[in-house]
C-alpha positions in Angstrom: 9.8 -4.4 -3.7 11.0 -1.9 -5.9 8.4 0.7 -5.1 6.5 0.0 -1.6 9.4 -1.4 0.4 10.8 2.0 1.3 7.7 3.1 3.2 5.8 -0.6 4.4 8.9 -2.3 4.2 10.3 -5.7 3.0 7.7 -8.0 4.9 4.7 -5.6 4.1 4.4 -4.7 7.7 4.2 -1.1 7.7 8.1 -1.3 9.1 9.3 2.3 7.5 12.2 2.2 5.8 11.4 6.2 5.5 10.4 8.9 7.9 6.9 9.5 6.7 6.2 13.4 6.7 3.8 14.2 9.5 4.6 11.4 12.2 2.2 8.9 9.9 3.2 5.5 10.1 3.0 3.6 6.7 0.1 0.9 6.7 1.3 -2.7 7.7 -0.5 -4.8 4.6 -0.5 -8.0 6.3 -3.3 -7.1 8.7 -6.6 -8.5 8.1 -8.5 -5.1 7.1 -6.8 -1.8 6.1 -8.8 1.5 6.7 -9.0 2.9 3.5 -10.8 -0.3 2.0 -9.7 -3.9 2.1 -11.5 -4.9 -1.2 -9.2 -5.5 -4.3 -10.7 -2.4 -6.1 -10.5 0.0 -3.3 -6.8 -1.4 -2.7 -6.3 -0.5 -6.8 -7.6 2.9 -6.4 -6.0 3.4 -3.4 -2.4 2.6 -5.4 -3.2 4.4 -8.2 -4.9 7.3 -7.4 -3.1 7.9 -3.7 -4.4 8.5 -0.4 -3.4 12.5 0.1 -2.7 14.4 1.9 -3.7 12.5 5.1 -1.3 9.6 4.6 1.3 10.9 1.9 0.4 7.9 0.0 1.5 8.9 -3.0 -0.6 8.5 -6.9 1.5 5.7 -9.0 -1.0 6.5 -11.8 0.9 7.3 -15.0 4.3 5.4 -12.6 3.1 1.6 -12.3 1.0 -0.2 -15.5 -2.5 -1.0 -13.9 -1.5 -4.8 -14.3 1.3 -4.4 -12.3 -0.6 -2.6 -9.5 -3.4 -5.7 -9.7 -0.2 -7.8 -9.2 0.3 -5.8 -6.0 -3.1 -6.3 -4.9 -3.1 -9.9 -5.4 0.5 -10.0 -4.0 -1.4 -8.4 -0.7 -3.9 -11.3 -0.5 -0.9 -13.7 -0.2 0.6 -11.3 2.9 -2.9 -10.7 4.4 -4.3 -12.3 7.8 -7.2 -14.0 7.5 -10.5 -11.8 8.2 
């Protein structure tokens, strides 16, 4: 909550809480897929290292421990639609 509800908001829906820079609307995590990898390592890397500059998602490498970004992507299983 403290760090991803501002821009995919507090259900994980991709309901900005922020204008994102560019007109890009944030990701909504509880569909099924996501574009930039829907398997639990690409969803790590994509936390940690950032998906820039097309989506302004920023790096939490060096921000977040790497357990606490693995809780995030295990949190996003729990939000997730069924695929």
């Amino acid at each position: 909550m403290k760090r991803c509800v501002m821009c995919h908001g507090p259900k994980a829906d991709g309901t900005p809480q922020i204008l994102i820079e560019g007109g890009v609307s944030p990701a909504n995590l509880t569909e099924s897929t996501y574009i930039y990898g829907t398997a639990d390592g690409q969803i790590f890397t994509n936390i940690k290292t950032g998906i820039l500059p097309n989506l302004n998602m920023p790096t939490w490498d060096g921000v977040v421990p790497d357990t606490d970004i693995w809780n995030v992507v295990n949190f996003l299983r729990t939000v997730r639609q069924p695929g």
